[in-house]
N, C-alpha and C positions, 0 to 999 in steps of 0.2 A: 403806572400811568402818571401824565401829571398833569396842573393843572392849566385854564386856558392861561396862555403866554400872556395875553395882554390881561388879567383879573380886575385889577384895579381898576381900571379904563370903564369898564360894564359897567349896568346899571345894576344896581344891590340884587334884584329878582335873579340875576344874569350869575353875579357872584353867590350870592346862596345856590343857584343850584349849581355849579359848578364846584363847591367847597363841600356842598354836600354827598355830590359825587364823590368826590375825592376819597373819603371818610369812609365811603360802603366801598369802593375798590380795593383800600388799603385796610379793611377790616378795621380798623379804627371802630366802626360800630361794625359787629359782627352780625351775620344773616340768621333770621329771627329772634333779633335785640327792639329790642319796643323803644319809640322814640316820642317826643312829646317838642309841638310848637315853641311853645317857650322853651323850653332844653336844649332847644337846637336856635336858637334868637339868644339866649343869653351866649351858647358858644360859641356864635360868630358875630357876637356884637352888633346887632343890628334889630329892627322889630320885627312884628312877626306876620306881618304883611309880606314882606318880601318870603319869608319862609314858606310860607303859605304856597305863595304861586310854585316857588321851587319844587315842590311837593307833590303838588299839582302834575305838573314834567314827569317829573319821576317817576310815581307811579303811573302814568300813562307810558312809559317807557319799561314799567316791570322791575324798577328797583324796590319798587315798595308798595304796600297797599295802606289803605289808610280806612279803617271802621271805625264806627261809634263807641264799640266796645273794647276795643283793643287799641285805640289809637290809631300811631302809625307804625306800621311791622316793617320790620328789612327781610326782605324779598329772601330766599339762596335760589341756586339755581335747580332743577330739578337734574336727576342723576342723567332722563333720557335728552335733556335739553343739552346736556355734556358729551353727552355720546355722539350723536350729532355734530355737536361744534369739532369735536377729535376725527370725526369723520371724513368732515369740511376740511380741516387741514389735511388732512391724510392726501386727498384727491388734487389740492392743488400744490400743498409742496413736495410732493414725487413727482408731477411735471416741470416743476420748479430744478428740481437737482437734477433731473433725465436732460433738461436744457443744458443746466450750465457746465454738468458733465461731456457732453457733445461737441463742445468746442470750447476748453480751457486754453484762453489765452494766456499768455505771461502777465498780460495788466490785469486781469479775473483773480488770479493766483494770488499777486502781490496785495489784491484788494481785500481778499481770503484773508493773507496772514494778517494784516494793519485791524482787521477787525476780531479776529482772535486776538491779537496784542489787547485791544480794548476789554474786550470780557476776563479775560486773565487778570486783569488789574482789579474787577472789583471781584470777579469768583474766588481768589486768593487772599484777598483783604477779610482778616478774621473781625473786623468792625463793618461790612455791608452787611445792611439789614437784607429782611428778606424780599423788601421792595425794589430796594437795588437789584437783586441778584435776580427775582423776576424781569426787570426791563431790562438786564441787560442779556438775559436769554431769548426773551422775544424782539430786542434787537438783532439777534444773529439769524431768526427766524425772515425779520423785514429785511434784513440788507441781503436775503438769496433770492428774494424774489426781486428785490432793485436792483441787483445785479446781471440778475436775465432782462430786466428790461423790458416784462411784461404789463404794461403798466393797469390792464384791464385784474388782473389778478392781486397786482399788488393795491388797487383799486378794494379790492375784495376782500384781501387780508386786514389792509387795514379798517374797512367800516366792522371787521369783527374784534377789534383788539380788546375792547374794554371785556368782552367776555373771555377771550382768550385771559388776559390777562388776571380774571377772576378764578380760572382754573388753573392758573399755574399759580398763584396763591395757596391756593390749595394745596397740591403737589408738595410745594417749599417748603407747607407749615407740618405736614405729615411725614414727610420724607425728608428729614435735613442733609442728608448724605448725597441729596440727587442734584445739589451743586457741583459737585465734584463727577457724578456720574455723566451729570447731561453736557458738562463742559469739556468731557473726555473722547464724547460720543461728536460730539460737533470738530473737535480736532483727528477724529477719525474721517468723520465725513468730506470734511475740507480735501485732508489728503487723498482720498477716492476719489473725487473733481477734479484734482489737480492731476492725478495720472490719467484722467481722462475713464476711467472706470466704471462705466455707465449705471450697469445692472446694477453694480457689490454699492455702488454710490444711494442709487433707487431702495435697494434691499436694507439699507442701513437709515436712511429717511422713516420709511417705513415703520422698520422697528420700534426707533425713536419713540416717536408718536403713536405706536402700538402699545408700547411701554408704558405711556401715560395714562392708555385704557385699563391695563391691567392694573395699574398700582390701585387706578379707584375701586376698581370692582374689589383689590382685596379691601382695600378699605371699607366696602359699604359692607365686607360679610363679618 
């Protein structure tokens, strides 16, 4: 994820929570790392008023809790809050590639390959981090459903990114192999859309995304 385009612009509350954001998505401070007012006011230069409210957001949003005794905690996600969110996708990107498999135009196709060219460049680059190599998976994820045209769904995907985005975090930092896997599987998928291949197209979404369930479960055993 990044952050808001215009930061600077905002009032300091506006950029504190937005930079603090930042920091818990990109594991920068990792989920149940204890944070302290002032520790996060001297890191972004500024007092700790503004931190304060940012804080405030945050945990009302479930990034964080904040006690007497502990401070303030960074939130993770719970394993069934992931199941869920894998779920979510599961439902609407198989109606997603069931569309765009149904009628592959020639301009669909060519819009396919221009955005694998994109992820190729930084999946291939032995200097992207693992933040890049996440946005630029869940870029390929956004531009199938902006390519159908749905705009209520893609409406949908994206109020969920920052979560998505905190699970494929995950994935990346347990699995470093699954850059090359999941980049191999999406130039599978493409070519299924473009032959117009419905089911094998559906069937391989699926997977995909199925795949991401099982790596956690082995991971939680």
């Amino acid at each position: 994820m990044t952050l808001h385009p215009e930061l600077d612009t905002l009032p300091l509350r506006e950029q504190a929570y937005w930079r603090i954001k930042q920091l818990i998505l990109d594991e920068e401070v990792p989920p149940n790392s204890f944070l302290s007012e002032r520790g996060l006011a001297e890191r972004l230069g500024m007092s700790k008023t503004p931190v304060r409210l940012a804080i405030a957001r945050l945990e009302h949003e479930g990034y964080v809790r904040v006690s007497p005794q502990q401070g303030i905690v960074v939130l993770a996600l719970t394993f069934e809050e992931i199941l869920d969110y894998i779920d979510f996708r599961l439902a609407l990107e198989s109606f997603v590639v069931k569309g765009l498999a149904t009628a592959p135009s020639p301009e669909r196709v060519e819009a396919l390959r221009a955005q694998l060219a994109e992820q190729a460049r930084v999946v291939h680059d032995p200097k992207s981090t693992r933040q890049a190599l996440v946005r630029a998976d869940m870029a390929f994820h956004r531009f199938l459903a902006a390519l159908l045209g749905n705009r209520p769904i893609l409406q949908a995907l994206e109020r969920q990114q920052e979560v998505l985005y905190r699970i494929a975090m995950r994935i990346f930092q347990k699995y470093p192999d699954r850059r090359e896997q999941s980049f191999a599987e999406h130039q599978a998928l493409c070519r299924l859309i473009a032959e117009g291949r419905q089911a094998e197209a559906v069937a391989l979404i699926s997977q995909h995304i199925l795949r991401i369930k099982s790596l956690l479960i082995g991971s939680e055993g």
